[in-house]
GUSETOR-510976 format. One line per field, with one value per residue (C-alpha): residue in one letter; residue number from 0; x, y, z. Coordinates in steps of 0.1 Angstrom, whole numbers, always signed. Example, Ala and Ser with C-alpha at 12.3 -4.5 7.8 and 13.67 -1.06 7.14 Angstrom:
BEGIN
r = c(a | s)
k = c(0 | 1)
u = c(+123 | +137)
v = c(-45 | -11)
w = c(+78 | +71)
END
This chain:
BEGIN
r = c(x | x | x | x | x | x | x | x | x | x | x | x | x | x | x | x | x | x | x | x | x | x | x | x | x | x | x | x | x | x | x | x | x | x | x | x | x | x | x | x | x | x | x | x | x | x | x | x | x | x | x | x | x | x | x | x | x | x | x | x | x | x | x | x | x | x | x | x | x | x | x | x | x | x | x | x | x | x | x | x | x | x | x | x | x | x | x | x | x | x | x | x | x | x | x | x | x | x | x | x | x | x | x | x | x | x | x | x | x | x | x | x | x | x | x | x | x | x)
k = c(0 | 1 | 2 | 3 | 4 | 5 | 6 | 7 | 8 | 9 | 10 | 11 | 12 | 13 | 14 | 15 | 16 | 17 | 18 | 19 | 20 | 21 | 22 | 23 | 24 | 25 | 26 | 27 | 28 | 29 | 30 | 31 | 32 | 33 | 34 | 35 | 36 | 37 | 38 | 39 | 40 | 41 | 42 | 43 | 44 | 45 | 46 | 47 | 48 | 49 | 50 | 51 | 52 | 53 | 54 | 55 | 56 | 57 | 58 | 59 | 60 | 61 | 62 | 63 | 64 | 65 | 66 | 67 | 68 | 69 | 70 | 71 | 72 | 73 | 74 | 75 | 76 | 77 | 78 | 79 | 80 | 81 | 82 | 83 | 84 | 85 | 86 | 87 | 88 | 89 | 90 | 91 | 92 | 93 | 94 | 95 | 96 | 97 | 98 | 99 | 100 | 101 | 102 | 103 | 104 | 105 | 106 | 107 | 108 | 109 | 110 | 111 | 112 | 113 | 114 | 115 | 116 | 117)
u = c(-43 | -40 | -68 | -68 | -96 | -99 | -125 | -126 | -146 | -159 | -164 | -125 | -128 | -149 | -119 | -99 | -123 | -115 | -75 | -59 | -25 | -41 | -60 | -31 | -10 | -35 | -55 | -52 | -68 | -95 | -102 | -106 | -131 | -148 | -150 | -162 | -190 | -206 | -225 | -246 | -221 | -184 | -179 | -189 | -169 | -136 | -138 | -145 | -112 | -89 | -101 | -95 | -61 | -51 | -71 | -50 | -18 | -26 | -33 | +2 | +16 | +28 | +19 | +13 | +46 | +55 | +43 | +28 | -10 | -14 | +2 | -31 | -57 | -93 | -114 | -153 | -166 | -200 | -216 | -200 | -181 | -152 | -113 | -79 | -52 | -17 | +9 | +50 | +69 | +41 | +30 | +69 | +67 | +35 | +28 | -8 | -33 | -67 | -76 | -111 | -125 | -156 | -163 | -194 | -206 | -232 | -239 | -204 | -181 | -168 | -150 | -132 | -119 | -92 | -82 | -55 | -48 | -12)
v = c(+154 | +144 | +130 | +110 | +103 | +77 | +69 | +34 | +28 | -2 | -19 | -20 | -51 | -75 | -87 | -91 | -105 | -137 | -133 | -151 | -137 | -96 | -110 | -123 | -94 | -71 | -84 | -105 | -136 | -117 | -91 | -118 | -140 | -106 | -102 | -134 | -131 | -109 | -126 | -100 | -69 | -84 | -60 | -29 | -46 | -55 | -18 | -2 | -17 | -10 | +25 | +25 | +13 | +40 | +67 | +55 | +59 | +96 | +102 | +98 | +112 | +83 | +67 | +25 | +15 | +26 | +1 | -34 | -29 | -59 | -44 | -21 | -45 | -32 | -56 | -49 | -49 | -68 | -35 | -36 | -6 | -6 | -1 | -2 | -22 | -17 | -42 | -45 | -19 | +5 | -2 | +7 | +40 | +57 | +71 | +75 | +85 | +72 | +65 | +70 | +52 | +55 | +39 | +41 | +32 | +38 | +31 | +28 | +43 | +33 | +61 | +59 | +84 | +82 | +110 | +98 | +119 | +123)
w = c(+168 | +133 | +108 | +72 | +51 | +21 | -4 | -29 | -55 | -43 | -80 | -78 | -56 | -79 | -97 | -60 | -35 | -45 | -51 | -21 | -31 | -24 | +5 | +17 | +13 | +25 | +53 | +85 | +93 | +115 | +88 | +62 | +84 | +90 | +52 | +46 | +71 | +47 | +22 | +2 | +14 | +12 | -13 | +9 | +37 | +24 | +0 | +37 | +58 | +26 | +29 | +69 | +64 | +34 | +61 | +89 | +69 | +57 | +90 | +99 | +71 | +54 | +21 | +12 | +10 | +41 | +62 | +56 | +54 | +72 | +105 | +111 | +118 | +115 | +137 | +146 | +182 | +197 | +182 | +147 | +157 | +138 | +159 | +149 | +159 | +155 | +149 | +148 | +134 | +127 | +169 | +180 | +153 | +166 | +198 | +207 | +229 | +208 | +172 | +160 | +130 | +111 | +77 | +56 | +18 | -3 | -37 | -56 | -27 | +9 | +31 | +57 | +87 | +111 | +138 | +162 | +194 | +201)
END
């Protein structure tokens, strides 16, 4: 078992929410149809899967640059539970049982939290 935690200030978005070049870079198609879904709390939302992403990465031990952001995928069920999914080289690299997300804001931060069972 292994866990990695993150925390954004969300205010550090304002100036990218509308950059397509980091959304790009960053996030999926789904994740940035997820983000745009949310009018009044894009902010919150788009601050809360960066965190999950940096979470899930310190929960492996490894840092930004080690793998492309985009290839863990934070997608929402019918509940608005948030999961990760794993994609190319970062899915061939880690072996795992579960991974467990959870993400909250409030006021000027969004955290994230990520155990993975090995």
């Amino acid at each position: 078992m292994s866990n990695g935690i993150d925390i954004v200030y969300i205010k550090r978005f304002e100036n990218l929410i509308n950059n397509e070049n980091f959304l790009n870079k960053c996030f999926t198609t789904n994740e940035i149809q997820y983000i745009n879904s949310k009018n009044i709390h894009k902010l919150e939302t788009i601050a809360g899967i960066y965190a999950s992403k940096e979470a899930f990465l310190k929960s492996i031990k490894k840092g930004i640059n080690d793998y492309s952001v985009k290839d863990i995928e934070i997608l929402h069920n019918k509940n608005s539970d948030p999961y990760i999914i794993l994609h190319n080289e970062i899915k061939k690299d880690i072996e795992y049982t579960s991974i467990s997300l959870s993400i909250s804001h409030d006021n000027d931060y969004a955290i994230a939290s990520v155990i993975i069972l090995f």
